[in-house]
N, C-alpha and C positions, 0 to 999 in steps of 0.2 A: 855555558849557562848553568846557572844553581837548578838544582832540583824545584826549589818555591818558585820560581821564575818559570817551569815547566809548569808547574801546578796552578798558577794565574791564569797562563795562557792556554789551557786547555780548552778548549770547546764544550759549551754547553748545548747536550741534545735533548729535548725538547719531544715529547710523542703526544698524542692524543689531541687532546682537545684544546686540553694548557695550552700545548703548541701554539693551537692554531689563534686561541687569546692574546699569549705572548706575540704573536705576531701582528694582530692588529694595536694592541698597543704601542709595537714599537720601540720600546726603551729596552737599554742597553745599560747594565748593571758593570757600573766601572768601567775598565777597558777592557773585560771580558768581551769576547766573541760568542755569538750566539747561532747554532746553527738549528735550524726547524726542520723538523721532521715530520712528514704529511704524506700519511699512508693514500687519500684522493688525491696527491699529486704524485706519489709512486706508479696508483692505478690505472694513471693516463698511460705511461707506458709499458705496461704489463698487456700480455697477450691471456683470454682465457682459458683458451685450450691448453694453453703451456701451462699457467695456473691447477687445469684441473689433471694433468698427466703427472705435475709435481703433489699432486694430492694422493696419484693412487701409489705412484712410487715413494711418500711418505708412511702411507695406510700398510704397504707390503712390508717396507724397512721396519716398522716398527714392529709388526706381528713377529718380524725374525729373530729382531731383539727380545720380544715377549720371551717367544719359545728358547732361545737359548739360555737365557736366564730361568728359565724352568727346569730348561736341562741341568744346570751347574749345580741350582738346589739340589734335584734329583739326585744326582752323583756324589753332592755334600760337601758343595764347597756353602764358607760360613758366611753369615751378613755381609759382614765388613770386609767381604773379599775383593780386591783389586780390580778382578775382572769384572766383577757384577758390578760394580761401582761407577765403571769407567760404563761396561753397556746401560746403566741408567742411567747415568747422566748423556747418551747418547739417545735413549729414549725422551728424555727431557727435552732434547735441542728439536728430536721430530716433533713432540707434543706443541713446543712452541708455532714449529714451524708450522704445523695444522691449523694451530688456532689463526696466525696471519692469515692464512689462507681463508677461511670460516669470516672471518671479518671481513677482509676483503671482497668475497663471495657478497655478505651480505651488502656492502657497500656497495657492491655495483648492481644488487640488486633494487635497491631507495634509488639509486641514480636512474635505473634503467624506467621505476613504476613513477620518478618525479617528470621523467622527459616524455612518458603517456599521458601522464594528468595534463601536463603543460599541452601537449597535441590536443586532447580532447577539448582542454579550455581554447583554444585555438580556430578548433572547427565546431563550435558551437557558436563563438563568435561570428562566425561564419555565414554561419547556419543562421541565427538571427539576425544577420545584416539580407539574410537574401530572404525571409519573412519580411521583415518589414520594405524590400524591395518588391516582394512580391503583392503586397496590400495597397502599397502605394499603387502600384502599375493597375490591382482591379477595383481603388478607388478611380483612378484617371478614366478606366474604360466606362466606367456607370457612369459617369460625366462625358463623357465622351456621348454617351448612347442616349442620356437625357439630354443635351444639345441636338443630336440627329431626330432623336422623336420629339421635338419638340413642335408644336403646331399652332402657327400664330392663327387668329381671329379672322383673318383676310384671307386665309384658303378655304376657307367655307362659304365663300362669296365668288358667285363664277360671273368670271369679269369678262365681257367683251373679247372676240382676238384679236390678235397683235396688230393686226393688218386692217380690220376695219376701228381701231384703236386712232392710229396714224392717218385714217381716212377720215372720221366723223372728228376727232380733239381738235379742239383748238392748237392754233402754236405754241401757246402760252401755258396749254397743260402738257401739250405732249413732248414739248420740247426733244426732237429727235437727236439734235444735236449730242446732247447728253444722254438720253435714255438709251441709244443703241447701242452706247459704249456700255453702259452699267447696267446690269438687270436690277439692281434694290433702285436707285430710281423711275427704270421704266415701271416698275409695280406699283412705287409712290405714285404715280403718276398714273399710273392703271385706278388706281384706286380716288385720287383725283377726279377724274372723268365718271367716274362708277358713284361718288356724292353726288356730282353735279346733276347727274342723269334721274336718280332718285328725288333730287329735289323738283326737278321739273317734272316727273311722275304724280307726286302729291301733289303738287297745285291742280294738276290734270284729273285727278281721284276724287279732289273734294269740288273739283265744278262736274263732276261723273255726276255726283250723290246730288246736289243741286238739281241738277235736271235730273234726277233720277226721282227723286220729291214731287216735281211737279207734275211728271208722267200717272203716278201713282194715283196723284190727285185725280187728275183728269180722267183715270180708268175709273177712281170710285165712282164717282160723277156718272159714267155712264153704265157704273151697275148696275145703280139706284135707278136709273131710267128704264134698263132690260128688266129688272124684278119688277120693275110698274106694268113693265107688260105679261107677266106669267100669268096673270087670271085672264086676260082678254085673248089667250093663246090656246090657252088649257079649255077651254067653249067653244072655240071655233075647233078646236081637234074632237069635241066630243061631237058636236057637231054632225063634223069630216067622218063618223064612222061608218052609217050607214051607206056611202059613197064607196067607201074604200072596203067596202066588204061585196057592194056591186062591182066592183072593177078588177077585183082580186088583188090590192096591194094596202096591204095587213101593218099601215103604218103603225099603229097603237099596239098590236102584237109583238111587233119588231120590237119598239120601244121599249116595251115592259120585258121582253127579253134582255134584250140590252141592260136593264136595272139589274136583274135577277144575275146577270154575267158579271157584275162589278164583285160576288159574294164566292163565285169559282177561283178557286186552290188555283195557282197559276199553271201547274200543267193542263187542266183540263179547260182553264181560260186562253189557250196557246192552242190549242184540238182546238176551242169553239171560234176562236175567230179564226183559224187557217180551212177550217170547214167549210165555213160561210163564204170565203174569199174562194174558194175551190168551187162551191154551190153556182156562186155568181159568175163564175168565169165558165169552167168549165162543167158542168152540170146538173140544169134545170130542175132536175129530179129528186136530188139530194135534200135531205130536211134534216135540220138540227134543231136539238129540242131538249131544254133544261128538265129536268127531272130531281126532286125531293123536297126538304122541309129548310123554305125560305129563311125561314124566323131560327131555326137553328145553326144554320150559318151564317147569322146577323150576330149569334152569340158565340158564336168561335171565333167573328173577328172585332171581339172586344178587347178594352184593354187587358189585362192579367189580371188586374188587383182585384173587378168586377167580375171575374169568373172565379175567383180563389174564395171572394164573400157569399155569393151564389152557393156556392160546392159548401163550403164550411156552415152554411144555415139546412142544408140539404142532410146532412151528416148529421147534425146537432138536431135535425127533428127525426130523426131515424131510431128505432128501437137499437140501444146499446145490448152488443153480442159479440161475445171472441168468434171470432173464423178462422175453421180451421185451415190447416196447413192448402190441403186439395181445394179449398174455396178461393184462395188467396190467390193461388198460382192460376185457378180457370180465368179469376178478374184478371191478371196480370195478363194473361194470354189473349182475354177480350179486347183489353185494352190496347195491346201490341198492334194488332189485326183490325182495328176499327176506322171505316172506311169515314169518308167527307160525306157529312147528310143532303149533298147535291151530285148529282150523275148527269151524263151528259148522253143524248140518247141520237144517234146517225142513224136514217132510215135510206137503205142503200138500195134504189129500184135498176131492176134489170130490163131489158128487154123484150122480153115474153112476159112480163109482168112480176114476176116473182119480188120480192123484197128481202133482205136482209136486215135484219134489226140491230144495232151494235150499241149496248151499252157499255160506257166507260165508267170507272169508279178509280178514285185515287186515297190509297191508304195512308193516311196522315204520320202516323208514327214510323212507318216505312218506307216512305217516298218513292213507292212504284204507283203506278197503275195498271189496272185490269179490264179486262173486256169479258161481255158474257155477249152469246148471242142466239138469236132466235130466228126462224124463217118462215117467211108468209108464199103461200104457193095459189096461185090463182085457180087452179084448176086441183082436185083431188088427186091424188098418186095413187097408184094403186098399193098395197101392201105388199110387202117384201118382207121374208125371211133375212135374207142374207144382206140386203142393203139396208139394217136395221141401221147401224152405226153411221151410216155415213151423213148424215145432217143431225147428228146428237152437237151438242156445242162443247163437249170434250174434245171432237175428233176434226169438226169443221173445219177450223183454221189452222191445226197444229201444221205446223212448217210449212206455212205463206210462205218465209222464205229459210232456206237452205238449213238446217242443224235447228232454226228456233221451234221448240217443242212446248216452249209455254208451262211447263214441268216447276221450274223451282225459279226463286228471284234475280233477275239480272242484278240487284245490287248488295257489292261483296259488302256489304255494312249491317248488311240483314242475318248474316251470320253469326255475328258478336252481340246482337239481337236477341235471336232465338233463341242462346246457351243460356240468358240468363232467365226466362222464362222457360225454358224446357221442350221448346220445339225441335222433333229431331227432323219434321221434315216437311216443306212449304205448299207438298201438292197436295198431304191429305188435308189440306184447308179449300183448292182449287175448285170444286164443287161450290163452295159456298161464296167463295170471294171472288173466282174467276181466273183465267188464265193473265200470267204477268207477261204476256208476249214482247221480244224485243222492241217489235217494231211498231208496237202501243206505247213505249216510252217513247220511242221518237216521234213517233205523232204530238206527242206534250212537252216535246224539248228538252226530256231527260236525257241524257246521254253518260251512264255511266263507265264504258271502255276507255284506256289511256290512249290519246294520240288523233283526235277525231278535230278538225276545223273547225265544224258547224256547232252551234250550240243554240238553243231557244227557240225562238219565231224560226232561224232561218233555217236548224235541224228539219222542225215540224214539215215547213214548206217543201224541202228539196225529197220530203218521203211523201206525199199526200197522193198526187197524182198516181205515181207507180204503186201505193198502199191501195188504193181506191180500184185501181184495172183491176191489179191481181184478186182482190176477193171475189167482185165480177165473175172474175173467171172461174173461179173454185168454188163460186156458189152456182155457176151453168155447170159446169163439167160434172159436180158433186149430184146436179136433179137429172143429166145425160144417164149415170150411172146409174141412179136408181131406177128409172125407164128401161135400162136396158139389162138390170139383174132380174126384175117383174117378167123381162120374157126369158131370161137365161132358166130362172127356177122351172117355167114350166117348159123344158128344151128346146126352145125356139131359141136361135141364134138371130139377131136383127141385123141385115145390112144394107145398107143403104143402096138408093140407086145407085151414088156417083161414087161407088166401092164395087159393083158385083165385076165388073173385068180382072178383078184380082184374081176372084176364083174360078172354076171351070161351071160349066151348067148345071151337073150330077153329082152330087156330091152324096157317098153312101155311108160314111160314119156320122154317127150323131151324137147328140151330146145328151146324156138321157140323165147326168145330176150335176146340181150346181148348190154348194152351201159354203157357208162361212165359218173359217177353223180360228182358233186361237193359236196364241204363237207359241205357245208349249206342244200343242198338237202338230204345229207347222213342225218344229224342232226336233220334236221326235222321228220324224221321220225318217227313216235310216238313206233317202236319195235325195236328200236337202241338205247332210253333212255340210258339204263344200261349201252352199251359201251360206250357212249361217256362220261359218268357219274365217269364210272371206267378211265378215261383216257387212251384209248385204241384206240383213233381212234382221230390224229392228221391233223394238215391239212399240215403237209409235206408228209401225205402216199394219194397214190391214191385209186378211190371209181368206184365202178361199181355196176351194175344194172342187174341181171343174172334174166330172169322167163325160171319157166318152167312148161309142164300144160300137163293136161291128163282128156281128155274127159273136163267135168264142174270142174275140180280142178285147181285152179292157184296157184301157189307158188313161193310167190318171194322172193328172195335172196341178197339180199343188202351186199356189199363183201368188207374187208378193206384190199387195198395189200399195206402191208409196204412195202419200199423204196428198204431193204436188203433181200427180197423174192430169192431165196425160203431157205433163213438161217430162218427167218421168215418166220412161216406160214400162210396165208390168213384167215382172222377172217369171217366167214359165220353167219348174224344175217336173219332170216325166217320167212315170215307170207304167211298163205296160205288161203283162200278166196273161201272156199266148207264148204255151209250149213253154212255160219256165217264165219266169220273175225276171224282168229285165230291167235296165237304168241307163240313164247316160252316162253311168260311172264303166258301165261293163259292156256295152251296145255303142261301135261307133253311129250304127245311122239312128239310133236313138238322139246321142249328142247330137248329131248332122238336121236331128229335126228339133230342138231344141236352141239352136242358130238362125234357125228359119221364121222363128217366132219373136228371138230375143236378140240377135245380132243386128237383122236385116227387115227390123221393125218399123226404119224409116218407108219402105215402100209399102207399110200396112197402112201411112198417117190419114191417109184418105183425107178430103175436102177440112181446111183452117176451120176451131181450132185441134181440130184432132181427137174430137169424142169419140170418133168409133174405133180406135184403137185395141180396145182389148175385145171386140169381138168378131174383129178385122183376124186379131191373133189367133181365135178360139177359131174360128172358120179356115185361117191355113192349119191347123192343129190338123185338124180333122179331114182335111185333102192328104195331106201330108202323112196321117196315118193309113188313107189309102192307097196312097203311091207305095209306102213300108209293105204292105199285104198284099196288095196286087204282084208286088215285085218278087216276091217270096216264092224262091222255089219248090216243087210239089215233092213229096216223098212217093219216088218210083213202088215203094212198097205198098202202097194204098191204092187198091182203083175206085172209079167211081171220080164224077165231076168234082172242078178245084172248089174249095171252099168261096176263093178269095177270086173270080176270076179277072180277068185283064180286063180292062175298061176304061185307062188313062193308055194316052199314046206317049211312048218312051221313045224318047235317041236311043238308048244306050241305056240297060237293065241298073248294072253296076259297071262301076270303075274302079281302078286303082285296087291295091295290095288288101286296101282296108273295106272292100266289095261295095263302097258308097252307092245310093239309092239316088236317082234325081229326081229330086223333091224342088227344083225352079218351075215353077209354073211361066210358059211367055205367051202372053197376048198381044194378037189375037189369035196368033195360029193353035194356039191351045196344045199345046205340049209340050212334056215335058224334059229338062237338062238338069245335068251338072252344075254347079257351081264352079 
């Protein structure tokens, strides 16, 4: 082959870009051959680690070549020297080889950030196919959830049940065949029967009204008849009076009470007819009796708009004046606390004659009521020091029953009340408004505690009867008492016939003072610690002061009488003052006589209801301190007769470790044991 014929046929190579042009074009210039060169189709089979270990061993070769060609200068070889020529053009072939490398580098660097871009377009796609998945799926659920809550018109209608459905339907509405296979027809059909039922209602409603028309008529009819008779009725009652006032039945009285009751506040219209009804039954003696200004509670139960024109003409002819702040808050305060201008007044007679007076008043802005009371005595009492208190109407009633003190307002609203007019506290009012007793609410049907059955009339009723004994009682027990402090003050102990077997015949301690202490006075007392410690001695019970003394022994007696005496018995705390200061805290037979008064008090209760209790008590006190001194050994060092001699007969002096005294008294044999 010629030389030209090699030169045709040579292959054309082809790099870069051109290349890759040439290639998509396709044509073929003559019968040259054309061969492409595509460094991204080298890259596919190039490894890069190999890549980059031929980069550092091009990077080293070269340096070496650098340096020896530095060297050769050095030494002085010239430009165009042979060697240097040959190591640069050796350095040229690395220089190249680097730069492939560099390129290729960065081509598989575009290839590596075009197949992330592609990922990422990939899983964003992704990612917004599973948004709109997700939208869709919590559009479906809101549709989902407004079908479930959805609530048709005919479940607000309570239909007949299933069963008496199928008993009263027709066949033709209930058609069981079908409805008991399908519930949306049985309901159809529920509702069916639930028209028809309704229609036959109304027909029945307007023939109701029909004859409800003509009823009405016929009552007027014979109104007009009864008002033809009020003047022929109202003459013969006037008539009727002087009869009924010889016969003692107080028609016209009653009546006019009865009018005056229509204008009572409903608690105390709840007290006045359960009273009456109590009077009637159970009785004879009881009087209820309206009390205050008629014509002012004719005007508290008007309309609003005619008290607010009243009030506003009343103001408007008032001399105009700013008031001060202190003015403002008294009227506010007045206001709070301002009672119903009608009271209702129970005159409670006893047995012996005595009476009880109980006035009720009901606080309007407050909604309690209160009781004051007063007592009527047939005969004069005598005058007492120490039973000053006991028929004051502070102290008369306080705990009727158990914890009620009468002290501040059963009702917890009265609180949120008070803060805004500035009351800090509801008893220093009780003097003038009366005690809020609980059990004066329930006489008038208030019941304000959570969890109670009864409410109104039938609260009233189920307290009337047991309200009514227990005062009774507390107002005999309370005139017992004062009888029998009138002989205590001047040392007379009273006991009854059907008590003296309690005690022995002789009895030689006395009781030479008796006064009434306060409870600060009680409190200090350094041999009262313990009770007042245990909580046993309040300052709603009263306190007294009992000595009693024999020869050089004094013994005093410090006394707690609760309020509800003698259902409570009187607490006796003792110190006695012979040969040293003694107590029950440091003296067992002191304790031992201490027990004898307050443990084993049931065998003092003497004859129902038990008034002579506490001087039942003060009378073993006083035996009891002579069994103590009789029993007292003498001091061999002293001659001369015993102070205290023997004179109670003994089993047995002392006993036991702790030298106990026998202070049992047994009758009849008259002497005395152990416990």
């Amino acid at each position: 082959m010629s030389s030209d014929t090699l030169k045709k046929r040579k292959s054309k190579v082809l790099r870069g870009e051109g290349a890759v042009q040439e290639m998509k074009r396709g044509r073929v210039e003559g019968d040259q051959q054309i061969r492409v060169y595509s460094e991204e189709v080298e890259l596919d089979s190039r490894d890069a680690k190999q890549d980059y270990k031929q980069f550092k061993e091009s990077c080293d070769s070269l340096a070496n070549l650098m340096s020896e060609i530095q060297n050769l200068k050095a030494n002085g070889a010239k430009e165009g020297c042979v060697e240097v020529e040959q190591k640069r053009m050796q350095s040229c072939i690395l220089f190249m080889n680097l730069k492939k490398l560099n390129r290729l580098t960065h081509i598989r660097l575009k290839r590596g950030r075009d197949q992330t871009h592609e990922a990422k377009q990939r899983v964003d796609v992704l990612h917004l196919q599973l948004q709109n998945l997700l939208y869709e799926v919590l559009h479906l659920q809101k549709e989902i959830s407004k079908c479930l809550e959805f609530k048709s018109k005919h479940e607000e209608i309570d239909l007949v049940p299933e069963e008496e459905f199928y008993k009263d339907a027709p066949p033709d509405i209930s058609r069981p065949n079908l409805t008991k296979t399908d519930s949306h027809q049985l309901t159809l059909a529920r509702l069916d029967w639930e028209l028809e039922q309704r229609k036959r209602l109304a027909e029945k409603y307007k023939e109701s009204l029909s004859s409800k028309e003509k009823i009405q008529k016929s009552i007027e009819v014979k109104k007009e008849h009864l008002s033809s008779l009020q003047p022929g009725l109202t003459a013969i009652m006037q008539a009727s009076i002087p009869v009924q006032q010889y016969l003692s039945m107080p028609f016209e009285q009653t009546q006019k009470q009865t009018e005056v009751a229509r204008h009572l506040p409903p608690p105390l219209y709840v007290l006045f007819v359960q009273a009456n009804a109590y009077g009637e039954a159970c009785d004879k003696n009881l009087i209820v009796s309206i009390n205050g200004d008629v014509d002012e509670a004719k005007a508290l139960s008007k309309p609003q708009e005619d008290s607010q024109v009243v009030f506003f003409s009343f103001t408007f002819c008032q001399k105009r004046r700013r008031a001060t702040t202190g003015g403002q808050l008294d009227d506010k305060r007045r206001e709070m606390l301002k009672r119903h201008p009608l009271s209702l007044c129970i005159d409670l007679k006893c047995k012996d004659g005595s009476i009880l007076y109980l006035y009720f008043y009901y606080l309007m802005n407050l909604n309690i009521m209160t009781v004051k009371t007063k007592v009527s005595i047939p005969t004069d009492l005598n005058t007492t020091i120490s039973g000053g208190d006991l028929l004051k109407s502070d102290t008369l009633l306080s705990c009727l029953y158990a914890g009620d003190h009468g002290g501040e307002t059963p009702n917890p609203a009265n609180r949120y009340q008070f803060d805004k007019v500035s009351i800090v506290c509801f008893s220093d009012y009780v003097e003038e408004l009366g005690h809020p007793y609980m059990w004066v609410q329930n006489l008038g049907g208030l019941q304000f505690p959570v969890g109670s059955v009864c409410s109104g009339s039938s609260l009233s009723a189920s307290q009337m009867e047991k309200t009514m004994k227990l005062l009774k009682r507390r107002l005999q027990s309370r005139l017992a008492l004062h009888r029998q402090f009138a002989s205590l003050e001047h040392s007379i102990i009273p006991v009854s016939s059907e008590c003296l077997y309690l005690f022995p015949a002789k009895i030689m301690s006395r009781l030479v003072r008796w006064v009434a202490i306060t409870y600060e006075e009680y409190r200090d007392l350094p041999y009262t610690q313990h009770v007042t410690d245990a909580g046993l001695a309040k300052e709603t019970d009263l306190y007294f002061m009992g000595v009693v003394e024999r020869g050089t022994a004094c013994l005093q007696a410090a006394v707690v009488l609760n309020p509800r005496y003698p259902e409570v018995s009187p607490l006796f705390s003792l110190s006695l003052s012979w040969k040293g200061e003694r107590s029950g805290q440091t003296d067992d037979n002191l304790r031992a006589m201490e027990s004898e008064v307050n443990v084993f008090k049931n065998e003092l209760q003497g004859p129902h209801p038990g008034h002579q209790l506490l001087t039942n008590q003060i009378s073993r006190l006083c035996v009891c301190l002579d069994v103590y001194l009789e029993t007292e050994g003498q001091d061999d060092g002293v001659e001369g007769p015993r102070e205290f001699p023997r004179e109670k007969m003994c089993l047995r002096i002392v006993r036991g470790p702790n030298r106990l005294k026998p202070f049992k008294y047994n009758h009849p044999q008259g002497f005395f044991s152990h416990r």
